[in-house]
C-alpha atoms as one frame of an Amber mdcrd trajectory, in Angstrom:
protein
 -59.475 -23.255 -91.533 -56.603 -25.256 -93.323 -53.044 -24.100 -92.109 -49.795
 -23.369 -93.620 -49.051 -26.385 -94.833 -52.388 -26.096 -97.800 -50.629 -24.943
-100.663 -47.422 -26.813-100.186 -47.105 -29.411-103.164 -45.770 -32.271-100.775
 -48.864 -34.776-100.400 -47.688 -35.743 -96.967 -47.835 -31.896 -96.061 -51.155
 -31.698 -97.831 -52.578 -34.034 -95.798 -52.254 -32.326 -92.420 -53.696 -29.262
 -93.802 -56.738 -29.719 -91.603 -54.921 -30.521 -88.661 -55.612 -27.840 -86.244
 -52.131 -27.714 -85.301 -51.008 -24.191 -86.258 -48.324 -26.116 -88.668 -45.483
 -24.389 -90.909 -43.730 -25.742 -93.767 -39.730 -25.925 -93.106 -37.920 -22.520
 -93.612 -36.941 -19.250 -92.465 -39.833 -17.963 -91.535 -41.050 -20.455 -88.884
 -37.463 -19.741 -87.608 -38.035 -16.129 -87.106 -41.252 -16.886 -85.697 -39.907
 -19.053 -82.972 -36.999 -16.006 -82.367 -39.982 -13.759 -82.264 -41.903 -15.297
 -79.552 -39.267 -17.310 -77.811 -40.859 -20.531 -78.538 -39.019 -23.627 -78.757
 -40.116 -25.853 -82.288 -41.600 -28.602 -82.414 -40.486 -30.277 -85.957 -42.130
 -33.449 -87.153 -40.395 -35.089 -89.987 -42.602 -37.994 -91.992 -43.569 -39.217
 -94.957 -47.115 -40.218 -96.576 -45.958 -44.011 -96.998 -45.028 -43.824 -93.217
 -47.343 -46.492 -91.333 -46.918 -44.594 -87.599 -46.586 -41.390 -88.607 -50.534
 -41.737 -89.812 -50.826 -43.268 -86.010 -49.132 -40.470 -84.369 -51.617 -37.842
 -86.719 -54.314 -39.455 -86.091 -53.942 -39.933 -82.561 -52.054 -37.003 -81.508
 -52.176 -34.234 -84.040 -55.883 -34.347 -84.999 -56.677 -34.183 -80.966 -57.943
 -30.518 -80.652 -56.280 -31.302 -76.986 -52.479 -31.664 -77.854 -53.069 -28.914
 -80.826 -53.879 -26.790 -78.007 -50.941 -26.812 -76.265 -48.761 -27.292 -79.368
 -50.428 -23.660 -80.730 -49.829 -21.828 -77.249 -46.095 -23.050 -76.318 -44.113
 -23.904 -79.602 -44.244 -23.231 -83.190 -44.777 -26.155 -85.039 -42.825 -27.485
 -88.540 -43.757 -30.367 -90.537 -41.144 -31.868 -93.020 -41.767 -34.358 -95.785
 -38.869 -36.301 -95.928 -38.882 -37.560 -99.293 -39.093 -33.638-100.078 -36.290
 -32.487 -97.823 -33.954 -35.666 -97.513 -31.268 -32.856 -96.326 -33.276 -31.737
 -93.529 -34.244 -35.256 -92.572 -30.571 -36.436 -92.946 -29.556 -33.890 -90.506
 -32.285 -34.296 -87.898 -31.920 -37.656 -87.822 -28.325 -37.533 -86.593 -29.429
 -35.154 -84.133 -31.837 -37.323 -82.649 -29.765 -41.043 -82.833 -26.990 -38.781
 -80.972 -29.778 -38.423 -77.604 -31.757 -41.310 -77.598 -29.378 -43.956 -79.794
 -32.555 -44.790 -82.508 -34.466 -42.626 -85.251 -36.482 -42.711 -87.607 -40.070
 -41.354 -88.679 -42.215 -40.083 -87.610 -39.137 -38.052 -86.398 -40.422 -35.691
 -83.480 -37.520 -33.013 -82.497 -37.470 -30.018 -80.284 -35.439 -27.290 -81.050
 -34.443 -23.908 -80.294 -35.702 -20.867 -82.157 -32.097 -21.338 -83.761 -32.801
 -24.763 -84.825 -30.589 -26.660 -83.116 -32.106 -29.874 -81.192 -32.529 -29.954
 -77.631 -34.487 -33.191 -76.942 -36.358 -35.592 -79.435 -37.550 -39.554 -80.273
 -39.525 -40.787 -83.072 -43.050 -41.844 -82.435 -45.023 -40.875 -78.855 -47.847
 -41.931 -78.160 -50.860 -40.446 -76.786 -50.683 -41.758 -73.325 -48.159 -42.804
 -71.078 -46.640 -46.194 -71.112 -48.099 -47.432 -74.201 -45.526 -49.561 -75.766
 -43.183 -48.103 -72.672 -42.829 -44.850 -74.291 -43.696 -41.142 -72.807 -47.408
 -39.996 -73.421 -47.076 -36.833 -75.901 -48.723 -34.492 -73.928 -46.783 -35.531
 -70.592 -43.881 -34.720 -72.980 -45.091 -31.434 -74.321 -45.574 -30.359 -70.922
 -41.766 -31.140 -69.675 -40.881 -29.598 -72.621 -42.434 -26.502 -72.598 -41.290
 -26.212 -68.904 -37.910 -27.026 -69.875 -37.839 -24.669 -72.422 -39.321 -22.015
 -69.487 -37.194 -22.744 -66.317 -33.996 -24.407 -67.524 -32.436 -22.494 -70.450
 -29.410 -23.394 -69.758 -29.486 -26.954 -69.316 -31.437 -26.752 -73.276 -28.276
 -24.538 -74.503 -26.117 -27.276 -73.185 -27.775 -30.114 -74.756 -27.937 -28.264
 -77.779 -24.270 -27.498 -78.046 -23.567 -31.054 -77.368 -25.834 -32.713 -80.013
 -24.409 -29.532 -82.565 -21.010 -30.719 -82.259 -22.193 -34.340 -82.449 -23.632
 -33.436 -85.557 -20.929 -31.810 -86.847 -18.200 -34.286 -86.300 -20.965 -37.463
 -87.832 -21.880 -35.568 -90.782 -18.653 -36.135 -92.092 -17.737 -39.788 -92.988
 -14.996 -39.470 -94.666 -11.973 -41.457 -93.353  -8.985 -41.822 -95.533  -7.177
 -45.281 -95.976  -5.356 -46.988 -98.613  -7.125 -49.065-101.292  -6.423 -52.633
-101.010  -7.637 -55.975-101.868  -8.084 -56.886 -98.558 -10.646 -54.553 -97.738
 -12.919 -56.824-100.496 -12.223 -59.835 -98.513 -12.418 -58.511 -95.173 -16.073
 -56.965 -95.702 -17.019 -60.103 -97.285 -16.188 -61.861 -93.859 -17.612 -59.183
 -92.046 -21.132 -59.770 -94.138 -20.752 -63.237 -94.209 -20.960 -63.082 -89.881
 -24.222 -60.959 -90.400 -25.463 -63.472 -92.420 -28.405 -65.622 -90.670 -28.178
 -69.060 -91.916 -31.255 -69.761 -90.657 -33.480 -67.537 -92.524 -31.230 -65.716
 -95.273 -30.763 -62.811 -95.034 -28.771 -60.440 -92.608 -29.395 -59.541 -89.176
 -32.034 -59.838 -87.126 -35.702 -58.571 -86.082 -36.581 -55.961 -88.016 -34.703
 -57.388 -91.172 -34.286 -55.029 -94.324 -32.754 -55.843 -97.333 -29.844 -55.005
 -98.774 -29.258 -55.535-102.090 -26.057 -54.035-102.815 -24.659 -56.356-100.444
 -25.945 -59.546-102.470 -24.584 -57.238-105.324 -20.986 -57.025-103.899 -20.960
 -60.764-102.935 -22.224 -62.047-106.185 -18.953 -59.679-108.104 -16.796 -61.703
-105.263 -18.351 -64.863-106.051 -17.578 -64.347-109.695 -13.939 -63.312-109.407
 -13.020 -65.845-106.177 -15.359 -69.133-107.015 -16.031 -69.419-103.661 -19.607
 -71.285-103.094 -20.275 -69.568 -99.871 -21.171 -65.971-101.220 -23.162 -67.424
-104.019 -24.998 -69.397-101.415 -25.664 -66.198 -98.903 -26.387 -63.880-102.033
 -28.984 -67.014-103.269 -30.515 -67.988 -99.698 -30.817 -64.686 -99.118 -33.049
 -63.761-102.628 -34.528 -67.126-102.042 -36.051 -66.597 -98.879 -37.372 -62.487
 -99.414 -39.129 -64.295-102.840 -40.711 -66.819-100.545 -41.559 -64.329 -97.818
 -44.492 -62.430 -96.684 -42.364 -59.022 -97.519 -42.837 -60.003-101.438 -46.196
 -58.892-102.594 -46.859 -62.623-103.789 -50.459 -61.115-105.584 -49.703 -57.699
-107.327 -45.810 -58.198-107.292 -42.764 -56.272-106.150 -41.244 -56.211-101.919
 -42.455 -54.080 -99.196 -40.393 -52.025 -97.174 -39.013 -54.337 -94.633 -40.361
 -57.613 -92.488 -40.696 -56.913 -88.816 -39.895 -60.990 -87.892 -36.602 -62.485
 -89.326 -38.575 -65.036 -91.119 -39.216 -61.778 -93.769 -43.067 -63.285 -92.966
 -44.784 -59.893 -91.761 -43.848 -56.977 -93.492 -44.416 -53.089 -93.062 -46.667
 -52.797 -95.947 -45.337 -49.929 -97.606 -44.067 -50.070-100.849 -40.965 -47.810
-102.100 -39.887 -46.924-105.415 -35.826 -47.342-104.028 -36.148 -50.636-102.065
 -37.641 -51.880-105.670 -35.658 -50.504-108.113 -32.439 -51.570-106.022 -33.776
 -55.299-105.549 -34.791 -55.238-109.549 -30.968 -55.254-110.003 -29.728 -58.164
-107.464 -32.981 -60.714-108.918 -31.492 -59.471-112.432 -28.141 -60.245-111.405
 -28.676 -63.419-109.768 -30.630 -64.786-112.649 -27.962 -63.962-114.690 -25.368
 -65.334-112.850 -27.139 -68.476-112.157 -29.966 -69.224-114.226 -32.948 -69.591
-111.312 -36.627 -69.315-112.474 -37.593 -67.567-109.380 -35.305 -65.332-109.548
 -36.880 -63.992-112.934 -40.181 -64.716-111.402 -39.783 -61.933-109.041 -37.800
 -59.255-111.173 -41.196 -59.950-113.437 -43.315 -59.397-110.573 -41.718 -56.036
-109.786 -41.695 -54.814-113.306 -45.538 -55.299-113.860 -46.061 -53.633-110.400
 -44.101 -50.948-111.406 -46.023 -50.612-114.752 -49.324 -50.734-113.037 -49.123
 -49.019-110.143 -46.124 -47.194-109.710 -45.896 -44.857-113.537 -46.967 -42.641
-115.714 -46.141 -44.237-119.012 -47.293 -41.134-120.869 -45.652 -38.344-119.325
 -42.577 -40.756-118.457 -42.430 -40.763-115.003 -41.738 -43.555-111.827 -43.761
 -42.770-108.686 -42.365 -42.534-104.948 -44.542 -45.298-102.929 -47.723 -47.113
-101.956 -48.712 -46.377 -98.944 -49.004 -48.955 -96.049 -52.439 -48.903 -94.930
 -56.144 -47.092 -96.972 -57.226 -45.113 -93.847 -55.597 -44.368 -90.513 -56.158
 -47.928 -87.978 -56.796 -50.568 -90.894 -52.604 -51.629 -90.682 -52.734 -53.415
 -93.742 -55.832 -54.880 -94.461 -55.347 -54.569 -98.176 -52.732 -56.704 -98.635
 -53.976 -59.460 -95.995 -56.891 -62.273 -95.983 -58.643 -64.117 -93.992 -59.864
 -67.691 -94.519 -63.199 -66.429 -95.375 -61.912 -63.665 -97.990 -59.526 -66.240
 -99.769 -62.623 -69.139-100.260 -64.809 -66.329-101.321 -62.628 -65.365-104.292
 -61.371 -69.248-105.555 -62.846 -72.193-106.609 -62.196 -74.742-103.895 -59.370
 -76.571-105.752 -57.897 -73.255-106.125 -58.666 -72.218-102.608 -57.401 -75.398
-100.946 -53.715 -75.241-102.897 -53.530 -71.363-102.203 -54.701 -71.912 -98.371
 -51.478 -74.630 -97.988 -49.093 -73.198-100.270 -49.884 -69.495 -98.073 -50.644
 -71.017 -94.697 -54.083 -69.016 -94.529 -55.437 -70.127 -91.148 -56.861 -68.816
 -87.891 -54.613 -67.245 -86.157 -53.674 -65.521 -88.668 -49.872 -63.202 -88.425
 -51.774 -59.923 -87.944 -52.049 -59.076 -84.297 -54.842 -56.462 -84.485 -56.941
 -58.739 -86.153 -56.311 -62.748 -85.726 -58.236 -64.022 -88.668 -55.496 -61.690
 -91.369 -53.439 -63.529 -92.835 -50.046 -62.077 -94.643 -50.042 -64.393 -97.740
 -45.891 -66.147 -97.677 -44.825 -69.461 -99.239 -45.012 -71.874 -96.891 -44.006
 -75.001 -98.750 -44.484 -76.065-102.942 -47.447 -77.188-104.858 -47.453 -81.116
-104.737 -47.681 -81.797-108.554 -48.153 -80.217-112.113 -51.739 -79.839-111.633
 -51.745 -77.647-108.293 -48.954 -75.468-109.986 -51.827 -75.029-112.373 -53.814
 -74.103-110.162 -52.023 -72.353-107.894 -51.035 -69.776-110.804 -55.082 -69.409
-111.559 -55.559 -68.654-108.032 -53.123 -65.646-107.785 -54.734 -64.240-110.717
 -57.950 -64.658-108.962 -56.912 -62.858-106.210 -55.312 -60.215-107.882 -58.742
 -59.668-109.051 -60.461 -59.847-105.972 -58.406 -57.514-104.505 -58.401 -55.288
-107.172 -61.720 -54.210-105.885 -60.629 -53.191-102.827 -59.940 -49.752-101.914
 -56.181 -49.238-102.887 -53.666 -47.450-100.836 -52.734 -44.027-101.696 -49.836
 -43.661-104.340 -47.672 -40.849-104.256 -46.962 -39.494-107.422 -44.082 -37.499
-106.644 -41.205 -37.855-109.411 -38.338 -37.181-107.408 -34.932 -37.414-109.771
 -32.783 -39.655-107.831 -35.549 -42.238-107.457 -36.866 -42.132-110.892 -33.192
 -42.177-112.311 -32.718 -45.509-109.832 -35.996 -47.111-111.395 -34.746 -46.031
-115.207 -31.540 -47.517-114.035 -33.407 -51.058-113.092 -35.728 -50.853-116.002
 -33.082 -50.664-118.301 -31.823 -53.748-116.788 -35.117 -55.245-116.997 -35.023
 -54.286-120.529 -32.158 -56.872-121.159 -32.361 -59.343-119.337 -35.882 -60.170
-119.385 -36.116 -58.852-123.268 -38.941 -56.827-122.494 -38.645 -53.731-125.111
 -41.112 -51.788-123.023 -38.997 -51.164-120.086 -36.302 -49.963-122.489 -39.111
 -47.322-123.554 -39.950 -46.401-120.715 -37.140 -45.896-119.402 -35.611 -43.665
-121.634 -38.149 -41.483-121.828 -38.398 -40.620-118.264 -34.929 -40.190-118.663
 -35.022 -37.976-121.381 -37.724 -35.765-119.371 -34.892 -35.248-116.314 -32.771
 -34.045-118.947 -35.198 -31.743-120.342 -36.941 -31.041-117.281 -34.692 -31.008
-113.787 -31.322 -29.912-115.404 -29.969 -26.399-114.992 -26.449 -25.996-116.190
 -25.514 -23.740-113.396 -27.742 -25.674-110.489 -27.354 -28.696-111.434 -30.630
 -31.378-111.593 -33.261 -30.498-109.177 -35.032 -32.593-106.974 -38.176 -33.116
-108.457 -38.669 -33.202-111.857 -40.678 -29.806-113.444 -39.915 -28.287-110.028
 -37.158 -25.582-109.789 -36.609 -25.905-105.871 -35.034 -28.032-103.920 -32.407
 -28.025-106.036 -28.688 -28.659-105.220 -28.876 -32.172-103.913 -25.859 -34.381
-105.131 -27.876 -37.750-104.854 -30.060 -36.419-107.828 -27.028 -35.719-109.927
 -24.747 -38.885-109.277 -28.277 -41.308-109.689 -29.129 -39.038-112.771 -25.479
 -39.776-114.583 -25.666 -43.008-113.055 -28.699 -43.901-115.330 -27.368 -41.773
-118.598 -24.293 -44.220-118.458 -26.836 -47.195-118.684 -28.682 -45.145-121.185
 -25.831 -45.243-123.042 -24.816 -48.778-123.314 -28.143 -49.675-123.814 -28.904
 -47.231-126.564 -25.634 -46.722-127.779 -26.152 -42.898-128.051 -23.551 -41.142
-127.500 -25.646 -38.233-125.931 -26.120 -40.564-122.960 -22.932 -40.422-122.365
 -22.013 -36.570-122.392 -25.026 -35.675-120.188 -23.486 -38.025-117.769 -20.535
 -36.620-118.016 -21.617 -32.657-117.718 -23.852 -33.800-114.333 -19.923 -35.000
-113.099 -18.006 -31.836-113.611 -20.820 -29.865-112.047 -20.887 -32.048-109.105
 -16.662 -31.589-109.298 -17.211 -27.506-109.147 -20.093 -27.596-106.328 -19.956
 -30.558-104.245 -16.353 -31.706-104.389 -14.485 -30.853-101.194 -10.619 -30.239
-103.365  -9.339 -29.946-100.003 -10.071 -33.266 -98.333 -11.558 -34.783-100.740
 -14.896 -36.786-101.446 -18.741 -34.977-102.222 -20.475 -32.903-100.048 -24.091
 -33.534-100.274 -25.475 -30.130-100.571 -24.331 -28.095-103.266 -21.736 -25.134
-101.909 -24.058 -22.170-102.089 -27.362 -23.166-101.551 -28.621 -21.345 -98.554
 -30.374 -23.078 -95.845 -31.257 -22.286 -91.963 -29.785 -24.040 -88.839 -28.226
 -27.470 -89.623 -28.437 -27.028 -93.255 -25.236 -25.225 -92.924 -23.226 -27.952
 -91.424 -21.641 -29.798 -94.413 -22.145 -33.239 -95.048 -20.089 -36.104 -96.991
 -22.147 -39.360 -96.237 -21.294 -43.111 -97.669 -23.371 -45.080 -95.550 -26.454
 -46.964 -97.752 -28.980 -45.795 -95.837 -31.081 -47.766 -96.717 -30.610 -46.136
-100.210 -27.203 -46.528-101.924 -24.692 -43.879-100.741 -24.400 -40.595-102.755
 -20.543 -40.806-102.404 -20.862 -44.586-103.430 -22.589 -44.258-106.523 -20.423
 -41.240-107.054 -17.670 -43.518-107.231 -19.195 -46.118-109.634 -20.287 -43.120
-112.378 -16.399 -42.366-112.204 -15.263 -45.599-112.225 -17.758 -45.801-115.555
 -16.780 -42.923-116.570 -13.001 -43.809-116.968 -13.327 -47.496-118.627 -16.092
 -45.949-121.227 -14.061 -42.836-122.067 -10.518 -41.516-122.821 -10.738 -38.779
-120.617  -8.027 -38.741-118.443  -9.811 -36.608-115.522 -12.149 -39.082-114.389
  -9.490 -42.310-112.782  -7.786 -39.816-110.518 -10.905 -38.071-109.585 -11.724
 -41.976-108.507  -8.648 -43.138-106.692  -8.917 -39.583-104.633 -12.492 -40.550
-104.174 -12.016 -43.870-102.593  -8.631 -43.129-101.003 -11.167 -40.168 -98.823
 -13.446 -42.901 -97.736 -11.343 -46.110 -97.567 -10.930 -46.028 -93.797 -14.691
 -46.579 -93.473 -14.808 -48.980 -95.534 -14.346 -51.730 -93.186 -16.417 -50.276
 -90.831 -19.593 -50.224 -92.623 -19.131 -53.720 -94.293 -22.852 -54.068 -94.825
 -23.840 -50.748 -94.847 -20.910 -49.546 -97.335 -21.618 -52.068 -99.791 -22.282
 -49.496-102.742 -18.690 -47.953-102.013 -16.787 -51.428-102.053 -18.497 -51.971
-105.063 -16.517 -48.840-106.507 -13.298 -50.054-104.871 -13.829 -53.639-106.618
 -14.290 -51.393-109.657 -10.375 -50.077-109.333  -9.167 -52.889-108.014  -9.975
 -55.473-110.465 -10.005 -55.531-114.471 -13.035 -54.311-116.455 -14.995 -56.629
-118.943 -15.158 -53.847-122.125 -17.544 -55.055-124.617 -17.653 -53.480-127.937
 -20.281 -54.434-130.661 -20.232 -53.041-133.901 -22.707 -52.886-136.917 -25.262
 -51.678-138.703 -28.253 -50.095-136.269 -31.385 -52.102-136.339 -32.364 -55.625
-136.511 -29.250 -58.240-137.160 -26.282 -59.795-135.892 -24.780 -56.336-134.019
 -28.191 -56.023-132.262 -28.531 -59.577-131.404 -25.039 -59.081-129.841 -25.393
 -55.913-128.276 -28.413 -57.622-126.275 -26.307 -60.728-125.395 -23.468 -58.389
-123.982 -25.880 -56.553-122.035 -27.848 -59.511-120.987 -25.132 -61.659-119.800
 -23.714 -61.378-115.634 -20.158 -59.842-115.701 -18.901 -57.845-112.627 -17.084
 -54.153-113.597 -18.566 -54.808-117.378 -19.433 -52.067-119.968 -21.354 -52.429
-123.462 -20.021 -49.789-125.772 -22.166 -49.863-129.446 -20.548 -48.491-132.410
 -22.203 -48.253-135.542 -20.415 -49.446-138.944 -21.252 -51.349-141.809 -20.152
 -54.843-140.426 -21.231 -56.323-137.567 -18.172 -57.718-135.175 -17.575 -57.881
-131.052 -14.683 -57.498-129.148 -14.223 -58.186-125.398 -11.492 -57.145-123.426
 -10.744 -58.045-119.866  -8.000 -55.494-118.482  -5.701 -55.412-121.148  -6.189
 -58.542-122.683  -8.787 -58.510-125.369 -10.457 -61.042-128.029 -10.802 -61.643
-131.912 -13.572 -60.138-133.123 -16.275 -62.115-133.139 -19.875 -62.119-135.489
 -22.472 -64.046-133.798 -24.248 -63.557-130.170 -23.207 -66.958-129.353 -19.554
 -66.193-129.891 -20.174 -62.920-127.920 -21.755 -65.411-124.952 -19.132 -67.856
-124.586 -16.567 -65.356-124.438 -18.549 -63.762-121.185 -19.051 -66.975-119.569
């Protein structure tokens, strides 16, 4: 018999319908259950692109075994985290506060209350595989725990509650100053590994509104060292077994610091967000890899990741095809890569990839992970080495793909509008503009509610209430805007802002909570939260910041640059802390602290000298710039930095040389 979790529309729930773990979906009534029985909860938070939360399913929850002893001592609650991000937010703090790590799968206990008592991310089945706890050995202490000691659990719970509530809130005021620019440029810039690009070490993610941040610096200070972390950084991802070198766009993030073995996931944010910095690098500086990969992404995107006729982006592609395989699909073994070329073909690929024996798979020494280990040696192996990916993209075509979730959550669809609008531009390719607008237009008509605000998914009243769909969602209408030059763009944007000023804006300390004032919700859901760390997605209070900072060069309204300085003034004292990780929210404070590049192009609509402009202005790299488009009968351009503005100009290569 299927459990609970059947008729929930989350394909990650869906999938453990058969589990014979008595599971519930998140809510009050597993709660009450747990208060009814005086069980403790098990809660397992995942997601369907998750590569170990498959292991721990397969291994643990399918085991009729640990099922057993889950059914007769706890009640059991599986989250989707792409579904709930609030939940998982919440949890997750609750967890990193005992054991110092999280993550997903994210396995919690907690008290009929909710509240966490012990946790850790993935167990496995026995003990002291990978040195971790077997799951049932844990199950057991827990349970006994739970039994003998219920006061030592009330104690840890009261601990990790006021944890919780103390982290949850990151504001910290502070002054806004220039300094803070240059000192989290130094503090990125000691992150940095020179060696392999990039920042940090084993497992390396990346992080794109970083590059973002030190490519504005770059502009404004001429300094060659940012450009050259922002471009060896981009340089060596492109190059790296984390790009998808045959069907195009990045996986999640490389387990090595070379960026050579990637988890094999592939998410709708990580490529939306690195869309941008390849867009914005090519710009800046003209590299043809650099457009190479933001073309990759786009026709992955386009293939595999939306629904061009409904006008939608999808969440992910999932790691592996069936539980065990760890990324067979996107790996090859010497065998599988002669098979599908022509030996000329085969014997560039083979060098250019370093496809050998050992391969970089551990479960299976003959895989391969397909990364650019050195250039083609002359025009004709370029040739061929172009034929050969296309060869391979066909060969692999055949294979059974991994699953694609088709989820359209807001914030992530308004993230990959955002990028494809970009796209649009600066790759003049029409079709992303179309896209993009349309899927756009559907959030409007589709996920906004004037009193609730835009929901979470789009066509699907509940969740509702989170303020990372709203600030992404106005975040995209204000590109919408300057790309369209319809003025409806604009309002929308505006609207999603004063609701998020009436129901998330804290008027007493300042900054955005992140759940709507309100909106019920059991156990931690009533702590409030004001986060500004990217993690790893760009900060709700950070991209907050930007729409206002937007908001208040495109328009006259004189709300909008207080609401800003009271805004960054909330979070300023963290800025410094979080350097890397606050990247999105010193991107607003370079916003306020330095002038704004205010294009205006005027003229008739349609093809001509205003539209030729109006794509130059949008296609060219300027830090803190917005495109306005007016329509009159003759076409002119005006660009203003601060205060300071030009002539009018007629011609898109008047426009360019004033941006450059």
């Amino acid at each position: 018999m299927p459990n609970l979790l059947a008729s929930e529309p989350s394909a990650y729930l869906k999938s453990a319908a058969h589990q014979p773990v008595h599971w519930h979906p998140w809510g009050e009534a597993a709660l009450q259950r747990a208060r009814a029985e005086d069980k403790p909860i098990l809660l397992d938070i995942g997601a369907v692109w998750c590569h170990w939360c498959h292991v721990m399913d397969g291994e643990s929850y399918e085991d009729p075994e640990v099922a057993e002893l889950l059914n007769r001592d706890f009640v059991c609650v599986k989250v989707d985290r792409d579904e709930r991000p609030d939940v998982d937010a919440r949890y997750q703090r609750a967890v990193q506060a005992l054991t110092g790590q999280g993550g997903w799968p994210l396995t919690a206990f907690l008290t009929p209350e909710g509240e966490v008592f012990f946790g850790g991310t993935y167990f496995p089945p026995e003990d002291n595989r990978y040195g971790r706890p077997g799951f049932i050995s844990v199950l057991k202490q827990v349970a006994e725990l739970y039994r003998r000691d219920r006061a030592r659990v009330s104690k840890n719970a009261a601990a990790i509650r006021q944890h919780l509530t103390e982290s949850l809130d990151e504001a910290k005021a502070g002054q806004v100053a220039p300094a803070m620019l240059d000192d989290a440029a130094g503090q990125m810039a000691r992150l940095f590994d020179i060696r392999y690009g990039g920042f940090g070490t084993a497992p390396k993610f990346p992080h794109p509104a970083a590059c973002d941040f030190l490519l504005a610096r770059w502009h404004d200070t001429h300094e060659g060292w940012m450009r050259e972390v922002v471009e060896k950084s981009l340089t060596a991802m492109a190059r790296g077994g984390i790009r998808d070198h045959v069907g195009g766009g990045f996986h999640r993030y490389s387990v090595d610091e070379r960026w050579i073995v990637p988890h094999f996931e592939k998410m709708s944010y990580d490529n939306s967000e690195l869309l941008h910095a390849y867009l914005n690098a090519y710009a800046a500086g003209g590299t043809p890899l650099f457009k190479d990969v933001a073309q990759g992404i786009v026709s992955w995107v386009l293939e595999t990741l939306s629904d061009r006729e409904q006008g939608a982006f999808y969440t992910s592609q999932d790691a592996d095809v069936e539980f065990g395989d760890d990324g067979d699909y996107w790996t090859w073994t010497p065998d599988q890569l002669r098979e599908a070329l022509p030996d000329d073909a085969f014997q560039v690929a083979r060098r250019v990839f370093d496809v050998a024996v050992p391969g970089e798979m551990e479960h299976d020494h003959e895989k391969n992970v397909l990364w650019w280990k050195e250039d083609p040696a002359d025009a004709a192996e370029w040739r061929a080495l172009r034929e050969a990916v296309s060869q391979l993209k066909v060969a692999r075509d055949r294979r059974p793909a991994p699953y694609v979730d088709t989820t359209a959550y807001v914030n992530w669809n308004a993230m990959m509008a955002s990028a494809f609008l970009h796209a649009g531009a600066v790759l003049d390719r029409p079709e992303c503009n179309t896209l993009a607008l349309k899927v756009l237009s559907r959030i409007w008509a589709a996920a906004w509610d004037d009193t609730r605000g835009v929901a979470h998914v789009i066509g699907r009243p509940e969740p509702y209430g989170l303020l990372d769909d709203n600030v992404q969602a106005a975040a995209a209408f204000l590109d919408a805007y300057e790309a369209s030059g319809d003025d409806a763009w604009l309002t929308r944007a505006g609207a999603i802002m004063q609701h998020c000023r009436r129901v998330h804006w804290d008027e007493a300390a300042g900054g955005f909570f992140d759940v709507a004032r309100g909106r019920t919700g059991a156990a931690y859901l009533a702590t409030p939260a004001k986060p500004i760390q990217d993690a790893p997605t760009p900060s709700a209070n950070g991209v907050a910041a930007l729409v206002l900072a937007r908001l208040a060069a495109l328009t006259d309204e004189p709300e909008w640059r207080p609401l800003l300085e009271r805004q960054l003034t909330t979070f300023a004292g963290a800025a410094s802390q979080l350097a890397l990780y606050g990247a999105t929210l010193l991107r607003a404070v370079d916003w306020a602290l330095n002038p704004v590049t205010r294009v205006e192009v005027s003229g008739p609509r349609g093809d001509g000298p205003a539209c030729e402009m109006h794509l130059v202005a949008l296609q060219q790299y300027r830090p803190r710039k917005v495109v306005l488009r007016k329509t009159t009968e003759q076409p002119a351009a005006t660009v203003c930095v601060g205060t300071t503005c030009s002539l009018p100009v007629a011609t898109p290569d008047d426009v360019k040389n004033l941006l450059t």
